[in-house]
C-alpha angles and dihedrals in degrees: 000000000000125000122207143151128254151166117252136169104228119171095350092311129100112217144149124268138182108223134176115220113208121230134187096270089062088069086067100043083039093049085046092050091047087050089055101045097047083053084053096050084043093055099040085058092062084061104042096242123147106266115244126243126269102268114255084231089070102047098036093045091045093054091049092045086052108040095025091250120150123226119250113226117215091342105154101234123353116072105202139013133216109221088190099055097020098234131133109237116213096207112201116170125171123207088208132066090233106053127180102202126185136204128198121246090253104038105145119180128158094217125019122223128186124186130200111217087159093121091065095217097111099254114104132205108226127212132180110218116211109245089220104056094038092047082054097047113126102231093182126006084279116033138064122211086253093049093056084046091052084047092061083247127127121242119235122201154144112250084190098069094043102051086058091043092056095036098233123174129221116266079217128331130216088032105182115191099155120053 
C-alpha cells in the first residue's frame, strides 16, 4: 500500500487528500489482519463478551482491491474514491446476517456500497444501495432516513432488510480478493 497526496474534486470541490492505493502484496497483510479478527471474535465468545465489528480497513481494503478505489484518509465523510468515474464511495459491510448499520448526520457519498462478510470465510457479496430510496426509507413510523439526517441524528438501520425490501441484487456475490 502506498499513501500519497492528491487533488481531487469530491462533492464539487477540488481538495487535497491523503489516499492509500492498494497493491498485490495488501491481499496477503489484509488476509493476516481477517485471520486475526475473526481469532479475536472467536476469543471474545469463550468469554461471553460482545463480539467486535469487522475493522474499516477490511472492508474498505477489500472494496478497493476489488473496484480499483483508493481509500480516503481522514476525509470527513466519504470512505473510499474512485479515481475512473470520479465519485466518493461511502463503503458499509456487516459479519452477521442481521446488521445494524449507522450513518453520521452528515454522511455524504456519491454512491453507496454495502458488503456482506456474514459467511466468515473471507469472500464478501457487494451491493450498491440507491441514495433515493434509501434517503426516503422510514426508519420509525415517523421518520424517514433523510429526516433523522435533517435532525443531526444518525440513522440506524438493517441493510439487510432493505436490501430484501427493495429487491436489490448483488453486484457479485462470493467476491474473493484475498486468497
Amino acid at each position: 500500500m502506498t499513501v500519497e497526496t492528491v487533488r481531487l474534486t469530491i462533492f464539487g470541490e477540488i481538495t487535497e487528500v491523503e489516499v492509500q492505493r492498494f497493491e498485490d502484496v495488501d491481499k496477503g497483510r489484509l488476509k493476516n489482519i481477517w485471520n486475526l479478527w475473526l481469532r479475536l471474535r472467536e476469543d471474545l465468545r469463550l468469554y461471553n463478551s460482545r463480539s467486535i465489528n469487522l475493522p474499516e480497513i477490511l472492508s474498505e481494503g477489500a472494496w478497493c482491491l476489488y473496484s480499483g478505489s483508493v481509500r480516503l484518509i481522514r476525509h470527513t465523510s466519504a470512505d473510499t474514491y474512485n479515481l475512473n468515474t470520479g465519485e466518493a464511495e461511502q463503503i458499509k459491510a456487516t459479519s452477521t446476517s442481521n446488521d445494524l448499520t449507522s450513518f453520521g448526520p452528515r454522511s455524504r457519498w456519491d454512491r453507496l456500497y454495502f458488503l456482506d462478510f456474514s459467511r466468515l470465510d473471507g469472500s464478501f457479496d457487494a451491493y450498491e444501495i440507491p441514495t433515493n430510496e434509501l434517503q426516503n426509507y422510514r426508519i420509525n413510523a415517523n421518520q424517514t432516513f433523510r429526516d433523522q439526517q435533517n435532525q443531526g441524528r444518525r440513522p440506524r438501520l438493517c441493510l439487510i432488510d432493505f436490501i430484501q425490501e427493495y429487491n436489490i441484487s448483488p453486484i457479485e456475490t462470493n467476491i474473493r480478493v484475498w486468497t
